[in-house]
N, CA and C atoms as a LAMMPS dump frame, in Angstrom:
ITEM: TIMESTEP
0
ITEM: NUMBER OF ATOMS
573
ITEM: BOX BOUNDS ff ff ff
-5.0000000000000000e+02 5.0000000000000000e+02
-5.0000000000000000e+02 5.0000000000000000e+02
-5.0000000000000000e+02 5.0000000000000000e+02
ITEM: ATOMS id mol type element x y z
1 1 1 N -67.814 -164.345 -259.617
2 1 2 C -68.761 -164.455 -258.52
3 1 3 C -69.254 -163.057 -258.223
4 2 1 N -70.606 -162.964 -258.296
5 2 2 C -71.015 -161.938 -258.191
6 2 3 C -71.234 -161.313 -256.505
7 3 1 N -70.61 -161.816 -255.625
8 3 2 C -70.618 -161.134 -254.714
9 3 3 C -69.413 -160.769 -253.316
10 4 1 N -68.399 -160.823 -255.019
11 4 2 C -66.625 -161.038 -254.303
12 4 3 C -66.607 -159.3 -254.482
13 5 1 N -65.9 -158.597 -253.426
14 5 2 C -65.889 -157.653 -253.427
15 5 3 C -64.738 -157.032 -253.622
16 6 1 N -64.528 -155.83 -253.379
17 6 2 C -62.947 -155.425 -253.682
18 6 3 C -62.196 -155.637 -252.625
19 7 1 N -60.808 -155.613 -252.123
20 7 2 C -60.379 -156.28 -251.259
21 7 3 C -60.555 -154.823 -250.248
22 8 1 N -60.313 -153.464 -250.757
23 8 2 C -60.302 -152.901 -249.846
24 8 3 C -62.079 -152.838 -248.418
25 9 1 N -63.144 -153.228 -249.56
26 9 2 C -63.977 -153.106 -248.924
27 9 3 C -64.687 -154.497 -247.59
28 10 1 N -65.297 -153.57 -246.694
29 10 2 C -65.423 -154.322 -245.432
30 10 3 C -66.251 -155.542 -246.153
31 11 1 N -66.376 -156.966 -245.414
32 11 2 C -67.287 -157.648 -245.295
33 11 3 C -68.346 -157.55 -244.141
34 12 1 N -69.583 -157.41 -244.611
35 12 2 C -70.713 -157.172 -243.356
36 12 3 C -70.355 -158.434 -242.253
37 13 1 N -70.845 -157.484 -241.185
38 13 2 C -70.721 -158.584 -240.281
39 13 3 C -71.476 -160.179 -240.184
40 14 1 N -70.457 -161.047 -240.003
41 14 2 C -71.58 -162.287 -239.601
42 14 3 C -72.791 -162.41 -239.036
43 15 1 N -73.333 -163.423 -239.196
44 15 2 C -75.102 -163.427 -238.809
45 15 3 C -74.193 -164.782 -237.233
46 16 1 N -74.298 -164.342 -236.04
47 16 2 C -74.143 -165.367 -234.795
48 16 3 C -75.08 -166.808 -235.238
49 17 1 N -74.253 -168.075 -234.895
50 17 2 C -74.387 -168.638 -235.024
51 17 3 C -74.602 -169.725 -236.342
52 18 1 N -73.907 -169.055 -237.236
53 18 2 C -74.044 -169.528 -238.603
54 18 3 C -72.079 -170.215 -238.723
55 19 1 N -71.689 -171.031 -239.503
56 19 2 C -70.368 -171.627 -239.893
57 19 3 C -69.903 -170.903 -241.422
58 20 1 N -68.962 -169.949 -241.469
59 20 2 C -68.676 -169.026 -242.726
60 20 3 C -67.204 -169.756 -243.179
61 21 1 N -67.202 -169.792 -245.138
62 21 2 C -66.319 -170.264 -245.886
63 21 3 C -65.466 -168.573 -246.205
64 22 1 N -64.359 -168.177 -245.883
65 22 2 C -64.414 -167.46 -246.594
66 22 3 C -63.578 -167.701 -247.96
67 23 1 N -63.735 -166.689 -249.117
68 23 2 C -63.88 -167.364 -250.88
69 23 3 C -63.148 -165.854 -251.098
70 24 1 N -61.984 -166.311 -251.674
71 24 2 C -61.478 -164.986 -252.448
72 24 3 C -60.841 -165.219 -254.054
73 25 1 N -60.971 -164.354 -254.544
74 25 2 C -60.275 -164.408 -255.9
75 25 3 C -60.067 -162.983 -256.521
76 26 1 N -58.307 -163.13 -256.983
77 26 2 C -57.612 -161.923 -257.281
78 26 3 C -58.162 -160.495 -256.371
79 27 1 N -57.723 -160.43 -255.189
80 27 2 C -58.234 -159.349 -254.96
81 27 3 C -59.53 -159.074 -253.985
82 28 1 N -60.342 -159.835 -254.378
83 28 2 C -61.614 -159.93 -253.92
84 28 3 C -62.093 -160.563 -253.581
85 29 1 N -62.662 -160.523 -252.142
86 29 2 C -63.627 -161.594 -250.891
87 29 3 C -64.859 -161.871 -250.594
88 30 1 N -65.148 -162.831 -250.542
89 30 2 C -66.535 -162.715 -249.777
90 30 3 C -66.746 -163.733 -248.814
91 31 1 N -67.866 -164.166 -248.035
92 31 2 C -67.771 -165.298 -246.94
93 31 3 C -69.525 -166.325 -247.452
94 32 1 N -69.027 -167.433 -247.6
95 32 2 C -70.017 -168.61 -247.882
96 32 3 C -70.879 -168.675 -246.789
97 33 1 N -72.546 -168.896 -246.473
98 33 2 C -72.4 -169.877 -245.198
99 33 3 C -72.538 -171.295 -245.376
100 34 1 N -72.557 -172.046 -244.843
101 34 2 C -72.867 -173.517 -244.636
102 34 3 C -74.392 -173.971 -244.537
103 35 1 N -74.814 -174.585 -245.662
104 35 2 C -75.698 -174.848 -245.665
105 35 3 C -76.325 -176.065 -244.837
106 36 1 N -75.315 -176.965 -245.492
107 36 2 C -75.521 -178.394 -244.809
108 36 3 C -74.373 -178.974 -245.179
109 37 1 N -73.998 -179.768 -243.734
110 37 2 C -72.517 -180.885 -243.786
111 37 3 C -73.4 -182.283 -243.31
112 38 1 N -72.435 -183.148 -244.005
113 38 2 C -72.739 -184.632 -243.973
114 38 3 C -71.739 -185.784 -244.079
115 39 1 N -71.828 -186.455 -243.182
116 39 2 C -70.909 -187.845 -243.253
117 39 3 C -71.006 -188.676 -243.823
118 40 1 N -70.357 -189.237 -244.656
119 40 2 C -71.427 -190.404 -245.808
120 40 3 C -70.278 -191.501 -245.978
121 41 1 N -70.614 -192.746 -245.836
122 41 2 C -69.744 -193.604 -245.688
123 41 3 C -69.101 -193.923 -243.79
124 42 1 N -67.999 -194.987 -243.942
125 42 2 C -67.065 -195.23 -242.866
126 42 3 C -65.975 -195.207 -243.619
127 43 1 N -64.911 -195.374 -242.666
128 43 2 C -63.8 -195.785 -242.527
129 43 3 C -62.888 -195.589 -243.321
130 44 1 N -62.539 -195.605 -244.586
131 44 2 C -61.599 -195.587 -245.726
132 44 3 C -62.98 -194.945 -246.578
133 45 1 N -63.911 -195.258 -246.309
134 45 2 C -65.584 -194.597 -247.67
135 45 3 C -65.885 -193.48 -246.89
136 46 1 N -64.853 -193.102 -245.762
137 46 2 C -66.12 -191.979 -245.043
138 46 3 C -65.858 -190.851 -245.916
139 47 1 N -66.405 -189.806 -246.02
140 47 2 C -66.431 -188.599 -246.555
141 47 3 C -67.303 -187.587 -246.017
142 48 1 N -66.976 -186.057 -245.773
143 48 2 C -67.195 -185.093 -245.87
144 48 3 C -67.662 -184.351 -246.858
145 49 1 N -69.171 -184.281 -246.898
146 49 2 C -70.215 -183.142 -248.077
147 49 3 C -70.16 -182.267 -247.628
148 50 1 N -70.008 -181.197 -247.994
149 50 2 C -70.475 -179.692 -247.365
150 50 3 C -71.151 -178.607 -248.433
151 51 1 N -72.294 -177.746 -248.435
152 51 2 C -72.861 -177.577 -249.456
153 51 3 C -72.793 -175.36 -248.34
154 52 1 N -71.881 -174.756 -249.538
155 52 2 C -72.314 -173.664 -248.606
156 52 3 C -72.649 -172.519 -249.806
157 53 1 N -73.343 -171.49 -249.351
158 53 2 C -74.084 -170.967 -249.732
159 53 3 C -73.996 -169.369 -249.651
160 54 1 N -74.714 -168.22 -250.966
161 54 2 C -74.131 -166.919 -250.949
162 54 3 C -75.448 -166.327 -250.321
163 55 1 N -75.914 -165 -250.703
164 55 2 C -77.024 -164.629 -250.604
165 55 3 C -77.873 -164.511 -251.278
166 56 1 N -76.801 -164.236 -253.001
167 56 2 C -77.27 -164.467 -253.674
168 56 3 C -77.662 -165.635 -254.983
169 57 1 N -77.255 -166.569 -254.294
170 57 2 C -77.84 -167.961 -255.012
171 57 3 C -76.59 -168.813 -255.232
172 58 1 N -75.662 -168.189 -254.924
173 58 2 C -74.377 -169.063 -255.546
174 58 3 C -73.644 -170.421 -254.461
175 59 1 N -73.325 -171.122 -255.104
176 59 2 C -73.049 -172.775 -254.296
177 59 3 C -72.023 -173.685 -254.543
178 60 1 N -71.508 -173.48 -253.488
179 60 2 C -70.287 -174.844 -253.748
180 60 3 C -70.339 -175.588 -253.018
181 61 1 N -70.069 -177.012 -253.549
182 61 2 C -70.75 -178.278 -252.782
183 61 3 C -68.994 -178.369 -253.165
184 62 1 N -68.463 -178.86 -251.656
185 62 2 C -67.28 -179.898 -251.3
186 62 3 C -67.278 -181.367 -250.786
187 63 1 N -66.323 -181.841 -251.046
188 63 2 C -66.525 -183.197 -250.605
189 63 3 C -65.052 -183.344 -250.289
190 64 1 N -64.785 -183.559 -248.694
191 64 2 C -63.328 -183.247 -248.474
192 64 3 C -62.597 -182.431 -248.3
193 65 1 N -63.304 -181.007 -248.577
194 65 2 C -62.777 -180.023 -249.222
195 65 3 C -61.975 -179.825 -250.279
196 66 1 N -62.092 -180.548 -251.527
197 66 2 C -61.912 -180.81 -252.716
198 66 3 C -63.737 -180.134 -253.599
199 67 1 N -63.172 -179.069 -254.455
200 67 2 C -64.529 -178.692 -255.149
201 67 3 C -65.448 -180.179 -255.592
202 68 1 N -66.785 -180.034 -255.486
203 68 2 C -67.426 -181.11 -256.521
204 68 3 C -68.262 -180.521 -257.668
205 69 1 N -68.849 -179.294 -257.201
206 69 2 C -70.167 -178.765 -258.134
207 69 3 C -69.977 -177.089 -257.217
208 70 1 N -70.309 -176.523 -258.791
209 70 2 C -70.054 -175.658 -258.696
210 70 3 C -71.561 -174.624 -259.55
211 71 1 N -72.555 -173.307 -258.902
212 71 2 C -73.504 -173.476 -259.165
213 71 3 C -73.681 -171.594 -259.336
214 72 1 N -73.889 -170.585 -259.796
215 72 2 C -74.587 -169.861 -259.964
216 72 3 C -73.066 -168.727 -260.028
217 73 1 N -71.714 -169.645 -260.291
218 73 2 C -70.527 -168.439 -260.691
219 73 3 C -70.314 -167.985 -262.031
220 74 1 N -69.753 -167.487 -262.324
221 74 2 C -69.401 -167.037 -263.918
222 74 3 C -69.101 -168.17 -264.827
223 75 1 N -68.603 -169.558 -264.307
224 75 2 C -68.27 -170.826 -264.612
225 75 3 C -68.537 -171.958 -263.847
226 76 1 N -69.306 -172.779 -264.273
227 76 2 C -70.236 -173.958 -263.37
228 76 3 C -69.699 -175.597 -263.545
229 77 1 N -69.322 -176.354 -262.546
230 77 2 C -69.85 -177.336 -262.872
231 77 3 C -70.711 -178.013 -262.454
232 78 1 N -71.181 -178.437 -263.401
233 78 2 C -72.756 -178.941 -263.268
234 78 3 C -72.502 -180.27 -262.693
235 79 1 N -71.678 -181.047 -263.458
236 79 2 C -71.813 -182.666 -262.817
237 79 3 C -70.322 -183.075 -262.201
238 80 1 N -69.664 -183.892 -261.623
239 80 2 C -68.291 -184.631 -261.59
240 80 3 C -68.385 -185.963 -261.54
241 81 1 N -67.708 -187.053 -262.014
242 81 2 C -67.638 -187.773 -261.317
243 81 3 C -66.263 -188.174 -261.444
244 82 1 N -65.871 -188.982 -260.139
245 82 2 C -64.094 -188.747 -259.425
246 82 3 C -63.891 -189.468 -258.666
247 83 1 N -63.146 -190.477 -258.471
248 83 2 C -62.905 -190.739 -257.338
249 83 3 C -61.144 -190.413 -256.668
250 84 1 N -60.763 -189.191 -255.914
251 84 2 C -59.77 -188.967 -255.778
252 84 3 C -58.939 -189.783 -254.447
253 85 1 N -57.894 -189.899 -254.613
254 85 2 C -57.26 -190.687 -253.099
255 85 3 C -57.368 -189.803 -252.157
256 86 1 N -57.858 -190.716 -250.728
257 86 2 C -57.964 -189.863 -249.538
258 86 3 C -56.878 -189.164 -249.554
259 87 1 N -57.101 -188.468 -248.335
260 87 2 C -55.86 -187.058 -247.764
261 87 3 C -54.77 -188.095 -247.09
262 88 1 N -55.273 -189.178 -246.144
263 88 2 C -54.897 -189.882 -245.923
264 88 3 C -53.628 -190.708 -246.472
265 89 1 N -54.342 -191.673 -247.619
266 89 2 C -53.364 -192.346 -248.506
267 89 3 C -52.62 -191.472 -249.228
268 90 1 N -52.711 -189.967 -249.508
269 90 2 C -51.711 -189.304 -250.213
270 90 3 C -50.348 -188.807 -249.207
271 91 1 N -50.717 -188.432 -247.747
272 91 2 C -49.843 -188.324 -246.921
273 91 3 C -49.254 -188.828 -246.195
274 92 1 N -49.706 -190.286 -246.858
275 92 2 C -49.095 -191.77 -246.23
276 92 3 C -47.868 -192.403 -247.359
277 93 1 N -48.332 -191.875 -248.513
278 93 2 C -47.764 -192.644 -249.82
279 93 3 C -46.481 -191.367 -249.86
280 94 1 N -45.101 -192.397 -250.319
281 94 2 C -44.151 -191.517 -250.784
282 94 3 C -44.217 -191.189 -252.299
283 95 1 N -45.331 -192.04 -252.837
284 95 2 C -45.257 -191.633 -254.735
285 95 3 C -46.441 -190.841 -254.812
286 96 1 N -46.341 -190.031 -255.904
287 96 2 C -47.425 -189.549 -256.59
288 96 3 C -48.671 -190.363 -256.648
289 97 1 N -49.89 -189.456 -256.706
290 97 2 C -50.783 -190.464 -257.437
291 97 3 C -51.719 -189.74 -258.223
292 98 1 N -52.131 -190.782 -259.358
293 98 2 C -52.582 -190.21 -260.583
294 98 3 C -53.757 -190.368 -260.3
295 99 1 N -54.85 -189.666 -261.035
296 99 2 C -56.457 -189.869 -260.732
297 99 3 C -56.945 -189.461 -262.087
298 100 1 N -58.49 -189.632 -262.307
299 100 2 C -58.784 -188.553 -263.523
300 100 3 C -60.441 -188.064 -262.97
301 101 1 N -60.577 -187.031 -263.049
302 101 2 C -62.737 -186.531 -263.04
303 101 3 C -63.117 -186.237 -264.1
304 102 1 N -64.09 -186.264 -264.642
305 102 2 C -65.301 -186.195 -265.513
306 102 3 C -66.073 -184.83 -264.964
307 103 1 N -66.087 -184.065 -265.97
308 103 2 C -66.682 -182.501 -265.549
309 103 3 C -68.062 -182.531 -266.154
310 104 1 N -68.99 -181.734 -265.994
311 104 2 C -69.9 -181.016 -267.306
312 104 3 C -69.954 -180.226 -266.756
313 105 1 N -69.873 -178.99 -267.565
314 105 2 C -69.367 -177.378 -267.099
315 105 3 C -70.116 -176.834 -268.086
316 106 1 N -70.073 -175.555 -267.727
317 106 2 C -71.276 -174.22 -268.573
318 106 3 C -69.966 -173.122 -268.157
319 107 1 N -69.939 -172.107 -269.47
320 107 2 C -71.165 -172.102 -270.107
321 107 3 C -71.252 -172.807 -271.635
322 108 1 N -71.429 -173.005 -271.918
323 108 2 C -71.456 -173.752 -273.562
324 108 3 C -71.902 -175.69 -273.214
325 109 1 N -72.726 -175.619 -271.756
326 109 2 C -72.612 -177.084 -271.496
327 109 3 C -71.751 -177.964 -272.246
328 110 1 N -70.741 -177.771 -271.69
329 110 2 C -69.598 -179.019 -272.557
330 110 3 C -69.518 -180.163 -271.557
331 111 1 N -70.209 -181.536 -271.781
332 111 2 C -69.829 -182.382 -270.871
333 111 3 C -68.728 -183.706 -270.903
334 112 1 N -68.521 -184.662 -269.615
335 112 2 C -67.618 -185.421 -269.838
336 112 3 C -66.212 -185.195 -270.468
337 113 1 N -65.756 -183.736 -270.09
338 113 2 C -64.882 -183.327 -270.326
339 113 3 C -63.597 -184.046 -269.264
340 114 1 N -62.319 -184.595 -269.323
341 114 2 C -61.427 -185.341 -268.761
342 114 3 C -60.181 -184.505 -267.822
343 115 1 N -60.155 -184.299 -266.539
344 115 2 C -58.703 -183.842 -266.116
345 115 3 C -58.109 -185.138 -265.831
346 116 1 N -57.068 -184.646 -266.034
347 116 2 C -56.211 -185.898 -265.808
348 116 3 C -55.124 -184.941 -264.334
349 117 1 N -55.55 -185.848 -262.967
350 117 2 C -54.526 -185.04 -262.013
351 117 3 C -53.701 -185.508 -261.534
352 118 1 N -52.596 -185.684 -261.077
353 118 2 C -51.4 -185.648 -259.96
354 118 3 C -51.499 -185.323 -258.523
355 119 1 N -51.465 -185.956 -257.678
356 119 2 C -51.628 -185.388 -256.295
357 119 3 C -50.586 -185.948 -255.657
358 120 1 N -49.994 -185.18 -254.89
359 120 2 C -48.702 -185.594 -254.184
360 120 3 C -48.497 -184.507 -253.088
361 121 1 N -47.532 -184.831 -251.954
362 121 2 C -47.362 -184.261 -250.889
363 121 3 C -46.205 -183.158 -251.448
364 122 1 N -46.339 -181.849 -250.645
365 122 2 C -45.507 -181.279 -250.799
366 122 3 C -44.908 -179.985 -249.998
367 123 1 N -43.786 -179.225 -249.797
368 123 2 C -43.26 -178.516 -248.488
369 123 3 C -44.343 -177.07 -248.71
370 124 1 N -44.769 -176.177 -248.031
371 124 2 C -45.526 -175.113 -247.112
372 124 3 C -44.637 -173.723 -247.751
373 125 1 N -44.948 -172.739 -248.171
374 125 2 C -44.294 -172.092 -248.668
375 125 3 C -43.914 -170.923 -247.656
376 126 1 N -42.751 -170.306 -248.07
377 126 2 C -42.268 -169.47 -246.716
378 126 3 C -43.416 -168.526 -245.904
379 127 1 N -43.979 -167.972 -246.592
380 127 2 C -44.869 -166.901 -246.281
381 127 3 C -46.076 -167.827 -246.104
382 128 1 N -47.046 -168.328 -245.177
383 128 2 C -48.148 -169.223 -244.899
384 128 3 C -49.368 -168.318 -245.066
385 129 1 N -50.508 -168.734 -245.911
386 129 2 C -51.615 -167.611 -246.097
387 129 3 C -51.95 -167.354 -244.807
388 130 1 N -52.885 -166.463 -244.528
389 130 2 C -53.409 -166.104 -243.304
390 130 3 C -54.367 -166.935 -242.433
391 131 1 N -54.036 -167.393 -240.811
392 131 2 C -54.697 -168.534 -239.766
393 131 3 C -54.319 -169.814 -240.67
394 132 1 N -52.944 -170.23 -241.312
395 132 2 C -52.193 -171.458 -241.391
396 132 3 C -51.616 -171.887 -240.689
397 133 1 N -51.83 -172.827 -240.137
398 133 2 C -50.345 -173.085 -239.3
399 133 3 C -48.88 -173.787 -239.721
400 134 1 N -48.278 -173.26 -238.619
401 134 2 C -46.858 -174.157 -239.342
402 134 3 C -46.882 -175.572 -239.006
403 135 1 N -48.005 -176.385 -238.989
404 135 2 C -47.875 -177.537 -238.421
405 135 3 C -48.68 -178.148 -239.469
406 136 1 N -49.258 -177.457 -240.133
407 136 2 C -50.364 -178.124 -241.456
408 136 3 C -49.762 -178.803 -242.491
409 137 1 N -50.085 -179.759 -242.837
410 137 2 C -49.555 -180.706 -244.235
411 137 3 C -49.92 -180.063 -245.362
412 138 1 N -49.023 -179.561 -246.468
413 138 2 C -49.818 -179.447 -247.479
414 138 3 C -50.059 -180.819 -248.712
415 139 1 N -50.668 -180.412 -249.421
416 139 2 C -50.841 -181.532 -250.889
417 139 3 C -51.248 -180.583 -252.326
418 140 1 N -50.368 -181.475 -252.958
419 140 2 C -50.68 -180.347 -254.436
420 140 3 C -51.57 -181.326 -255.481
421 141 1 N -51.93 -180.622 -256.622
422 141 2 C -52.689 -181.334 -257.611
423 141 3 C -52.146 -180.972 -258.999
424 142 1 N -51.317 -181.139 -259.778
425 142 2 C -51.167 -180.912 -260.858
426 142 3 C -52.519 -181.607 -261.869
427 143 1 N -53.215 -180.29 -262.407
428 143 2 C -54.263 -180.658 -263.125
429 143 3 C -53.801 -180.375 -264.41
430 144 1 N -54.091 -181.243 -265.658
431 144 2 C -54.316 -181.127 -266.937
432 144 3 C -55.744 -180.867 -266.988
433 145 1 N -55.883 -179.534 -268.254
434 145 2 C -57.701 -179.621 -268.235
435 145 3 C -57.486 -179.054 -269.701
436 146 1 N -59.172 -178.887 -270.275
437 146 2 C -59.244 -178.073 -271.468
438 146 3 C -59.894 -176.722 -271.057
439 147 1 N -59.579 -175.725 -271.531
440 147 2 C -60.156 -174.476 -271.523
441 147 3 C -61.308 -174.099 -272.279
442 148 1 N -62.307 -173.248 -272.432
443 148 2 C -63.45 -172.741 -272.987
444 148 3 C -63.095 -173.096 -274.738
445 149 1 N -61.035 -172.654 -275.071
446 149 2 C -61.25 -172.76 -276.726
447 149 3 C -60.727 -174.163 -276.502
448 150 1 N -60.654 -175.246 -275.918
449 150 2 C -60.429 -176.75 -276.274
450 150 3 C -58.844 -177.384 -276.589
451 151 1 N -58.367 -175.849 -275.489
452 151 2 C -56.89 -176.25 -275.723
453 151 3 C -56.569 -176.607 -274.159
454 152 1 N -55.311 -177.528 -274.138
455 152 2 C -54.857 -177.938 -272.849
456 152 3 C -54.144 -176.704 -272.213
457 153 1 N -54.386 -176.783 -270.632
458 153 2 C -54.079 -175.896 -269.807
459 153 3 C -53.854 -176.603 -268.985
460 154 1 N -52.785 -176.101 -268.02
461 154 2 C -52.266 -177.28 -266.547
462 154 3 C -52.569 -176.394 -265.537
463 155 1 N -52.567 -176.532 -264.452
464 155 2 C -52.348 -175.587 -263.244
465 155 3 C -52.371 -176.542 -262.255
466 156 1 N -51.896 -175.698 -260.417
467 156 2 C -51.597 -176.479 -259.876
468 156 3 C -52.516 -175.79 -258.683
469 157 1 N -53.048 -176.659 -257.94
470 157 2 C -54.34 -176.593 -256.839
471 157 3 C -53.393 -176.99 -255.375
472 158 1 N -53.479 -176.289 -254.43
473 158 2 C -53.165 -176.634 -252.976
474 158 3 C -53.714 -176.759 -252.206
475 159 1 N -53.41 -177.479 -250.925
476 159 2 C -54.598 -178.216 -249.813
477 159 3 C -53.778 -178.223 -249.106
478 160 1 N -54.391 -177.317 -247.601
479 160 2 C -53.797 -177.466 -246.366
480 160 3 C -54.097 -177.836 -245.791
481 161 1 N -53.921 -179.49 -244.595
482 161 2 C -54.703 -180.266 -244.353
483 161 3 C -54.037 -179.762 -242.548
484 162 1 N -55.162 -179.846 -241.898
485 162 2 C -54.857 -180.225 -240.5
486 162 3 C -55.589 -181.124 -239.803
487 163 1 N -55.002 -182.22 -238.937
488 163 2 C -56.329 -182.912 -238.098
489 163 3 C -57.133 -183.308 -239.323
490 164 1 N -56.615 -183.953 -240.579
491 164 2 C -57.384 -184.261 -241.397
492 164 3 C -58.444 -183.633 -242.139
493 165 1 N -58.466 -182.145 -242.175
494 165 2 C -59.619 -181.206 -242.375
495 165 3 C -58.861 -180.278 -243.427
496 166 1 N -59.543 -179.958 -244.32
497 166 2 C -58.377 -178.593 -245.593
498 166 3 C -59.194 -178.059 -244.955
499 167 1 N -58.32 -176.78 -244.531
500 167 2 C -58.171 -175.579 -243.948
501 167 3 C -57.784 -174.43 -244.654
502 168 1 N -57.046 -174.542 -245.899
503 168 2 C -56.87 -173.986 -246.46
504 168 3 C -56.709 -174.461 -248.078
505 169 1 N -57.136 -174.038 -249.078
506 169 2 C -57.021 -174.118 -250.283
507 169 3 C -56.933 -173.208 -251.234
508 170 1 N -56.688 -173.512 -252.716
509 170 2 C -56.819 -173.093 -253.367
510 170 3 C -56.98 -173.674 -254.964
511 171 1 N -57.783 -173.478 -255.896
512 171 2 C -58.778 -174.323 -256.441
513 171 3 C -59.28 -173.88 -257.876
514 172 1 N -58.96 -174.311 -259.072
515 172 2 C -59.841 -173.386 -260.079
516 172 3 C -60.996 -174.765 -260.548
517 173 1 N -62.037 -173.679 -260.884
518 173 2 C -63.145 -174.243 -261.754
519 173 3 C -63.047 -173.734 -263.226
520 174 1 N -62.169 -172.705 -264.151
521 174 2 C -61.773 -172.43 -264.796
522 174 3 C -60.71 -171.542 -264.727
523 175 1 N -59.975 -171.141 -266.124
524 175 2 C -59.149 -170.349 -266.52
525 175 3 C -59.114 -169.128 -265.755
526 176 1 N -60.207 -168.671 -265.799
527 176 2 C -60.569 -166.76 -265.417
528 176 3 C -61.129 -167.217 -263.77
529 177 1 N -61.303 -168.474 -263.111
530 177 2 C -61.889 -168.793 -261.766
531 177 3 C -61.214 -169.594 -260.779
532 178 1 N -60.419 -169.071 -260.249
533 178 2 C -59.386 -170.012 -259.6
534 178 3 C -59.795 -169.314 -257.889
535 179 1 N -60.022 -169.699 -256.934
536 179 2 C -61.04 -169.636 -255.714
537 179 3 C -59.598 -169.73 -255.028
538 180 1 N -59.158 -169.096 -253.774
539 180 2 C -58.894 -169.413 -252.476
540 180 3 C -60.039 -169.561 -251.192
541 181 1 N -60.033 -170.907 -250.165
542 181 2 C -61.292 -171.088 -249.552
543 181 3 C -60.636 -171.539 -247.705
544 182 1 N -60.944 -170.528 -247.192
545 182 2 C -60.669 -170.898 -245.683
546 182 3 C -61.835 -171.032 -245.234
547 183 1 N -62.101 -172.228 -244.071
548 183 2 C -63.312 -171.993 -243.093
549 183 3 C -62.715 -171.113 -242.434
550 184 1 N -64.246 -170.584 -241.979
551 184 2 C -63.222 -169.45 -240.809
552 184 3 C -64.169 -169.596 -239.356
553 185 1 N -65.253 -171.645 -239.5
554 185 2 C -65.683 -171.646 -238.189
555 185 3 C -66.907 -171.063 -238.255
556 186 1 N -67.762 -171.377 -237.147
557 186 2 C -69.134 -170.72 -236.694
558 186 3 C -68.966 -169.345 -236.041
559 187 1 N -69.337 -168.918 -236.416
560 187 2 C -69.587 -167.36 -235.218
561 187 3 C -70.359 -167.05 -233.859
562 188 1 N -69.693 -167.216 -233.113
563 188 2 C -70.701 -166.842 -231.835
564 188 3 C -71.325 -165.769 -231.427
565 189 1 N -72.084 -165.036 -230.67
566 189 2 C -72.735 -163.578 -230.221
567 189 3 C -71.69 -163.31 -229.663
568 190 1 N -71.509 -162.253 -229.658
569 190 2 C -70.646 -161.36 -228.646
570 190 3 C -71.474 -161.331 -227.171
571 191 1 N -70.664 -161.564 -225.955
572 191 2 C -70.822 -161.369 -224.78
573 191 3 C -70.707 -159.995 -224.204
């Protein structure tokens, strides 16, 4: 991502009144804004879109706060289709549950590529990333995927759910791109 910075350096200040993602990887931060959120569905179909945005062109569309599309990083996906178990039924269920998504990813447009995932509840690790609480549920994802040379790779994705909302994550879209993503909320003016 071309506009993750080094960790020592500041992030400019927020623009008041805007809702910021902040996005780090190995080291280096930057803050999303929110482009547009949307409710789509009810009840057991409801879902959460959220589409947020860099300065310089780059985009991640969530749904749940689970990645869906991924748009102008070093590694893209272009399409998904998925249907994963709510946050809900996973922190309701004492078993695992299995799922699979359908990728098309760049660069080499490789599509209909298969993860096969695992999602299951699981304990909060001693040290809690930063604005976690100790009251947050987590959930893990054991992903099977293929890598750029077409060999299997596993890794494991976390979701910190509060009040039904991930609050905290962490997430790859590839090998070399694995995202940590906190909201960190709208910004108000200073009084």
């Amino acid at each position: 991502m071309s506009t993750l910075l080094p960790k020592s350096a500041q992030i400019k200040p927020y623009k008041p009144g805007f809702e910021y993602l902040a996005v780090s990887l190995d080291g280096r931060a930057s803050v999303m804004a929110l482009g547009e959120r949307s409710v789509q569905g009810s009840g057991e179909s409801r879902h959460v879109h959220e589409y947020w945005y860099t300065g310089q062109g780059e985009m991640l569309y969530l749904v749940d706060g689970r990645i869906q599309q991924v748009l102008g990083f070093t590694h893209e996906w272009r399409g998904q289709t998925s249907m994963p178990p709510t946050w809900d039924a996973v922190l309701n269920n004492t078993r695992e549950l299995s799922w699979r998504r359908v990728l098309d990813v760049m660069p080499g447009y490789r599509y209909n590529l298969i993860d096969t995932i695992t999602t299951y509840k699981t304990t909060a690790p001693q040290r809690l990333p930063d604005g976690v609480s100790p009251q947050a549920q987590w959930v893990a994802d054991l992903v099977s995927s293929k890598g750029d040379d077409g060999l299997e790779w596993w890794y494991l994705q976390k979701f910190v759910l509060l009040d039904g909302r991930v609050v905290y994550s962490e997430q790859c879209v590839a090998k070399a791109l694995c995202l940590a993503l906190r909201p960190l909320g709208v910004v108000v003016p200073a009084k």
